[in-house]
C-alpha positions in Angstrom: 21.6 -3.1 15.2 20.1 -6.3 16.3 19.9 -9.1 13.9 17.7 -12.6 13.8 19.4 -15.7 14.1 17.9 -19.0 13.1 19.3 -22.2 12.5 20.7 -22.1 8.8 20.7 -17.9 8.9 24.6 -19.0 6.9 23.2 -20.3 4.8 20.5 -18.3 4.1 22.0 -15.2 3.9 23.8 -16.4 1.2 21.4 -18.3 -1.5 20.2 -15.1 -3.4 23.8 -14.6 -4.6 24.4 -18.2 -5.1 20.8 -18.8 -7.0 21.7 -19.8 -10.8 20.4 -17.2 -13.5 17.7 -18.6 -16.0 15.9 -17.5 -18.9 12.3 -15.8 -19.2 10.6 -17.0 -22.5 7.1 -16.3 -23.5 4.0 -18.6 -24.4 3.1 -17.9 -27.6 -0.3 -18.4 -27.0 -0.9 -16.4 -24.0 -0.4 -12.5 -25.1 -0.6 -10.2 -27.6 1.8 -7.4 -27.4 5.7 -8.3 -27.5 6.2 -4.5 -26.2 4.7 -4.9 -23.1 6.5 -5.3 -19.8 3.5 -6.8 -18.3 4.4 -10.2 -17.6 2.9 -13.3 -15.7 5.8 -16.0 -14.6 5.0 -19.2 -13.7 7.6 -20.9 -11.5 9.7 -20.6 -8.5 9.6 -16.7 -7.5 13.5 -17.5 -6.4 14.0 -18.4 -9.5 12.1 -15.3 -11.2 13.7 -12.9 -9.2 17.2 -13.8 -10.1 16.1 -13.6 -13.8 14.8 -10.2 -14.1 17.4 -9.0 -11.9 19.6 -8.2 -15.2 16.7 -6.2 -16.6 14.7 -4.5 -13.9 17.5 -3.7 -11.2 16.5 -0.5 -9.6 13.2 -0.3 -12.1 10.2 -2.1 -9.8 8.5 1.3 -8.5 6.0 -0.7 -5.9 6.1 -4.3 -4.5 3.4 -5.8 -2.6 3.8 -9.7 -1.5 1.1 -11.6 0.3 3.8 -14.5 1.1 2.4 -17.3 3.2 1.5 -16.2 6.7 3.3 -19.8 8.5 -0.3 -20.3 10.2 -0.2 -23.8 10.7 -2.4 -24.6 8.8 -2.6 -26.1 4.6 -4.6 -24.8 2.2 -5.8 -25.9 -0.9 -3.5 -23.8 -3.3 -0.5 -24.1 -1.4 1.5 -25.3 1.7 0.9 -22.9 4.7 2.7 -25.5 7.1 6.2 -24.6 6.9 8.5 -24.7 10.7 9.3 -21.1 11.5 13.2 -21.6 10.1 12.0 -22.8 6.8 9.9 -19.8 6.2 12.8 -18.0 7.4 15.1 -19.2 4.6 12.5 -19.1 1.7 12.0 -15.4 3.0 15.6 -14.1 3.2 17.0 -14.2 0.0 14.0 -13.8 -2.0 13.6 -10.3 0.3 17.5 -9.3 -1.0 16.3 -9.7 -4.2 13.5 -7.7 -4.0 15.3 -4.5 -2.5 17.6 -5.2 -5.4 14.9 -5.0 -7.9 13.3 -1.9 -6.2 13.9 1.5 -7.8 15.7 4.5 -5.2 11.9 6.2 -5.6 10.2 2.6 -4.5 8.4 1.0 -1.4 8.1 -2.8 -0.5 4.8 -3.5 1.0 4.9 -6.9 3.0 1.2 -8.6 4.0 1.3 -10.9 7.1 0.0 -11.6 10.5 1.3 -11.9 14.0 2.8 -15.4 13.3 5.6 -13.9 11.4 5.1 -10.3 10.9 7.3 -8.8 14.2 10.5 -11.8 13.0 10.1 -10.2 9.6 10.5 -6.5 10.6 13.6 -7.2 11.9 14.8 -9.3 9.0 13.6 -6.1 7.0 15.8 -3.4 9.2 18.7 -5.7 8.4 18.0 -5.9 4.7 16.8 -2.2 4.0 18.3 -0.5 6.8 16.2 0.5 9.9 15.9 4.0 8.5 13.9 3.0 5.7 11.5 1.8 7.4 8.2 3.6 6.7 5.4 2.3 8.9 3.2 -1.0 9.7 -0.1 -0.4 8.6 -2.6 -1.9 10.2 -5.3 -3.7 7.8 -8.7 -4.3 9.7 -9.5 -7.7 7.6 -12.5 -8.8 9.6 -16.0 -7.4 9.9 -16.5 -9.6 13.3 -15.1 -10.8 16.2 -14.2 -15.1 15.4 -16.0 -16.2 18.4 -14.0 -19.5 18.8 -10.6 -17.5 19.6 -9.4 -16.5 22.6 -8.7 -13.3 20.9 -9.5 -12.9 17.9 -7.8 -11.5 15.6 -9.1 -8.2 13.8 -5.9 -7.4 11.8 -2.9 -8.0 9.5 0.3 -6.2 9.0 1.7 -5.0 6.0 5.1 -4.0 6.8 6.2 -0.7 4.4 10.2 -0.1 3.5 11.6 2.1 1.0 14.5 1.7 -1.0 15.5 5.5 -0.2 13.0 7.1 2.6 14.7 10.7 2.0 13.3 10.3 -1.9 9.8 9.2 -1.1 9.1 10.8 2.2 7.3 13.9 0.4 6.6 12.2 -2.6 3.8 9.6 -1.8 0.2 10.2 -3.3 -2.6 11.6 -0.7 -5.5 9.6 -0.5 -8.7 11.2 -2.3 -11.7 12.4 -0.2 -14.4 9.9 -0.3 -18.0 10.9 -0.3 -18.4 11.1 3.6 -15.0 13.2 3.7 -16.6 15.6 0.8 -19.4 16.1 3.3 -18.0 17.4 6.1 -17.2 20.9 4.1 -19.6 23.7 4.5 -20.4 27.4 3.6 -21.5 29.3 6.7 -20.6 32.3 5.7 -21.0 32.3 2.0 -17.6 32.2 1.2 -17.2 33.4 -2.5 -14.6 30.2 -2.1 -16.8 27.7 -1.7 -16.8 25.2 1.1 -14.8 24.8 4.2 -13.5 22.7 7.1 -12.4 24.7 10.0 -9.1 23.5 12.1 -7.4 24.0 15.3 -5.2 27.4 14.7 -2.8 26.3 17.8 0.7 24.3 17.9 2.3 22.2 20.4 4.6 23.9 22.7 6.1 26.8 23.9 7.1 29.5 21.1 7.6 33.2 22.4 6.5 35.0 19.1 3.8 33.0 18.6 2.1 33.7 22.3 0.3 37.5 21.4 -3.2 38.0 22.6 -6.2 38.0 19.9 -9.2 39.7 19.6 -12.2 38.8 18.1 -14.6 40.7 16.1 -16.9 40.3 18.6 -14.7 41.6 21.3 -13.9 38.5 23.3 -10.0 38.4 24.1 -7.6 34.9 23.4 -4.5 33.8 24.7 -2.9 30.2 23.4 -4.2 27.2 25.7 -1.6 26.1 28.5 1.4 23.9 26.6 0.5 25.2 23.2 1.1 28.6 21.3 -0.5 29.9 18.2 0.0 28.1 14.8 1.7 31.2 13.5 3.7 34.5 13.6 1.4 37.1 14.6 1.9 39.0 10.8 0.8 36.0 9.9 -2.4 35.8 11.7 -3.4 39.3 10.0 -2.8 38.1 6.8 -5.2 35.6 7.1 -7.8 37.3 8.5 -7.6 39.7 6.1 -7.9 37.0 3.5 -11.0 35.5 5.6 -9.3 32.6 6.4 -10.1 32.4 10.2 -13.2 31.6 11.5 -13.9 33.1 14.4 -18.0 31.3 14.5 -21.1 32.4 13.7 -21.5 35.2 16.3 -17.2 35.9 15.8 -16.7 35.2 19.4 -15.1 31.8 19.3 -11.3 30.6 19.5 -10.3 31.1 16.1 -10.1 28.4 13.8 -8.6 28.2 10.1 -10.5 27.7 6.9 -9.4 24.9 4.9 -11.2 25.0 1.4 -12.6 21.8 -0.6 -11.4 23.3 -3.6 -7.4 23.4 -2.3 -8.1 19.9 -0.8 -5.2 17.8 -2.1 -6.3 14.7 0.0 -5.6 13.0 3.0 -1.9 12.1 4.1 -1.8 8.2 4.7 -1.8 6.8 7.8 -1.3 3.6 9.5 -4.9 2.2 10.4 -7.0 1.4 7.4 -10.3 0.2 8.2 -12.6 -2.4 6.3 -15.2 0.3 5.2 -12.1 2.2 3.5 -10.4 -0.9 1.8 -12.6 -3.8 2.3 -12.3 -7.1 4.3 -11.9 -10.9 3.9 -15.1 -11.4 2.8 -15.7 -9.2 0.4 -12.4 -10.2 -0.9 -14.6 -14.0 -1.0 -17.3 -12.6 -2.4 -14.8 -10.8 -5.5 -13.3 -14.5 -5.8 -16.6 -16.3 -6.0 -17.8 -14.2 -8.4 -15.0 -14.9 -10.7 -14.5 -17.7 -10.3 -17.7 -19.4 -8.6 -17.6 -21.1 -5.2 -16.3 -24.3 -6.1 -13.0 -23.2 -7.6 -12.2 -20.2 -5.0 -9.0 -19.2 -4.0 -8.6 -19.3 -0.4 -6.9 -16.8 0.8 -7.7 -13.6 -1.3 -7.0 -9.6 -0.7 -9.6 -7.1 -1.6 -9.1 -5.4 -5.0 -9.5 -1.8 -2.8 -6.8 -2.8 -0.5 -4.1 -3.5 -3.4 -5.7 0.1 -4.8 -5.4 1.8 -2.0 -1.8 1.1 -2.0 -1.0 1.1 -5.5 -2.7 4.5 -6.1 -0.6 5.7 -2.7 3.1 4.5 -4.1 2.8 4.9 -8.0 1.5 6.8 -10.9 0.0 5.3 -14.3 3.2 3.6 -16.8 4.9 2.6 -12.6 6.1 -1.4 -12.7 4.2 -3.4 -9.9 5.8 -7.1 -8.9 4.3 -9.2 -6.7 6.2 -12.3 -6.5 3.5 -14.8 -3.9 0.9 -13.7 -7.0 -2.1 -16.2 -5.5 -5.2 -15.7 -7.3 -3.9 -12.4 -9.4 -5.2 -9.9 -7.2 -2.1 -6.9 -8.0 -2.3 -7.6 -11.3 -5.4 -7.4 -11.8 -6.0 -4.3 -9.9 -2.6 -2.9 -12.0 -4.2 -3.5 -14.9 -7.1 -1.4 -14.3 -5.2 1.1 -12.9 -2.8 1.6 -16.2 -0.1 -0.1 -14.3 2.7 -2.2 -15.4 3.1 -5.6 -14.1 4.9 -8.4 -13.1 3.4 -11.1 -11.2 5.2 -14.5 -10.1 3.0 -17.8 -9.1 4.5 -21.0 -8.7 1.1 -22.8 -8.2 -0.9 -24.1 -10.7 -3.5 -21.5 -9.8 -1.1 -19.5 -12.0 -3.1 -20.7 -15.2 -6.0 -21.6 -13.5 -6.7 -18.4 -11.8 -4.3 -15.3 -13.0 -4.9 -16.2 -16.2 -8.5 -16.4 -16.1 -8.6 -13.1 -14.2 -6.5 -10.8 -16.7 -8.5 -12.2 -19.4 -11.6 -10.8 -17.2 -9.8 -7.5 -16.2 -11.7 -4.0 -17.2 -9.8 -1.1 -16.5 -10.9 2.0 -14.2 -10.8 4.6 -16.1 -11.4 8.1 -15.2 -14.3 9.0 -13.0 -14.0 5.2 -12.0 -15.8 4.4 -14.9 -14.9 0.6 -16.7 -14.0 0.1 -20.0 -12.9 -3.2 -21.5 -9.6 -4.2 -22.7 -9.7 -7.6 -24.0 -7.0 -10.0 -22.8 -4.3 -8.4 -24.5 -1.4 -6.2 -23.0 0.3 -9.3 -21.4 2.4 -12.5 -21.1 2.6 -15.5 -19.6 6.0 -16.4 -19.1 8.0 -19.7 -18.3 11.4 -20.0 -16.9 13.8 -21.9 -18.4 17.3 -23.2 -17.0 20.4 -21.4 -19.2 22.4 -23.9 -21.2 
């Protein structure tokens, strides 16, 4: 397998082993339950890693890190402006230590853009193994095109990697039907069922017991379309027609079709483009910010809450642990605590008191129906890290 070489990769390779343990103790005066495993560390996320390490090896159901994307660029919360082997070597061993930390049942989800995204999926085959890899979503972040680009940019990455693929590849959450999705099922016949989406009753290929002519009710004779055969054995096919499960149209002369019912609607399998009207976008990220914060005292670079809830509500289930070690503003936390997540979230900048903090304290929790109700600031910790001996 090919591997990424840079100019202290030696090095490198070996610092998460080599990083120190330390100790995690709480601030008294942040927190109110010493049950919880919800935790907020301020410090160096190298540093953090290595210390929960003896505690939560194997445990951390779903990671999500927004680390800095190497733009070029500083912002106000942090340095941005790192050479490309520098951000290598923060990266590596802090990425070893996360797989370490991720449970067999457990995906990585890794936020960037093109400046690093395509070095890091390579530095991710190496680390998880290329057959974990589970997809690059695609994350439509703008609303419109940034007219002084040559091409502007429409998109991040967020590079996804399991642990195990074979124990989450049928174990991942659907996404729920939204209100448009819900929409599209009708009753044209009445069915005693409720309503219905009708889809394509044909396969891909050539299979020889699955090439029998049908008939309609109206009379009008089918074969399967050149390069495809019917979905289904032919006993099949009876079965579901005499279940009413094929739709054959109104005046039962059409290609037959099968009947999927709102009611056995599980949701939709993930897939790899999510658009802005599904998760949101940069600005309304802004807007989320500003409104917590107000716009003098914004975080810069923020994620949607719906993007970090798409993706939690895809990976875990309520009581799951969520880390994000590049914290920022408190975004996954935030959204894990609404979602009766646990949590662990790791900031090194000051914005870790003067903006996770502030948010947690603000944090209402989703609760069924998507309903809010409050839950005070309690359920939480802020912890510092201390050097052992």
């Amino acid at each position: 397998m090919p591997t990424l070489h840079w100019l202290t990769r030696d090095k490198d390779i070996a610092a998460s082993s080599l990083a120190p343990y330390r100790l995690l103790e709480a601030v008294e005066t942040y927190g109110d339950d010493p049950e919880t495993q919800n935790m907020l560390i301020h410090g160096d996320n190298l540093d953090a890693l290595k210390a929960l390490l003896p505690f939560y090896a194997g445990k951390i159901k779903c990671i999500y890190i927004d680390p800095p994307y190497n733009t070029q660029s500083a912002f106000e919360h942090y340095d941005d402006n790192l050479e490309h082997t520098e951000w290598l070597s923060m990266m590596y061993p802090r990425f070893e230590l996360l797989r370490d930390l991720l449970s067999e049942s457990g995906l990585i989800w890794v936020n960037l853009d093109d400046n690093e995204a395509h070095y890091t999926k390579i530095i991710l085959d190496e680390i998880f193994g290329r057959k974990n890899f589970v997809a690059n979503v695609i994350w439509q972040k703008r609303t419109s095109p940034d007219a002084r680009a040559t091409i502007s940019d429409a998109h991040d990455h967020i590079l996804v990697y399991a642990k195990d693929f074979e124990t989450i590849r049928a174990n991942l959450n659907k996404i729920e039907l939204d209100e448009a999705q819900r929409a599209k099922y009708k009753n044209p016949d009445n069915d005693r069922r409720g309503p219905w989406v009708s889809t394509d009753f044909t396969a891909q290929g050539y299979r020889p017991n699955q090439m029998y002519k049908i008939t309609t009710p109206g009379g009008t004779e089918y074969h399967p379309p050149e390069g495809r055969c019917w979905a289904n054995l032919e006993s099949v096919f009876n079965n579901l027609v005499a279940n009413n499960k094929i739709w054959f149209g109104k005046k039962g002369n059409s290609r037959p079709r099968i009947k999927n019912f709102l009611s056995d609607a599980q949701g939709l399998t993930p897939w790899t483009w999510w658009g802005n009207q599904d998760v949101g976008h940069n600005q309304e990220a802004k807007k989320e910010i500003n409104k917590l914060f107000g716009a003098g005292n914004a975080f810069d670079t923020p994620k949607p809450e719906r993007l970090i809830k798409r993706i939690l509500h895809v990976s875990t289930t309520p009581g799951d642990i969520v880390l994000d070690s590049f914290l920022g503003s408190g975004t996954t936390a935030a959204v894990a605590h609404k979602m009766d997540r646990n949590y662990i979230g790791i900031e090194m900048g000051e914005h870790a008191e003067t903006h996770c903090l502030p948010r947690l304290k603000k944090s209402d929790r989703w609760g069924t129906g998507g309903n809010l109700r409050s839950t005070g600031m309690g359920g939480w910790w802020l912890i510092q890290i201390l050097p052992i001996g």
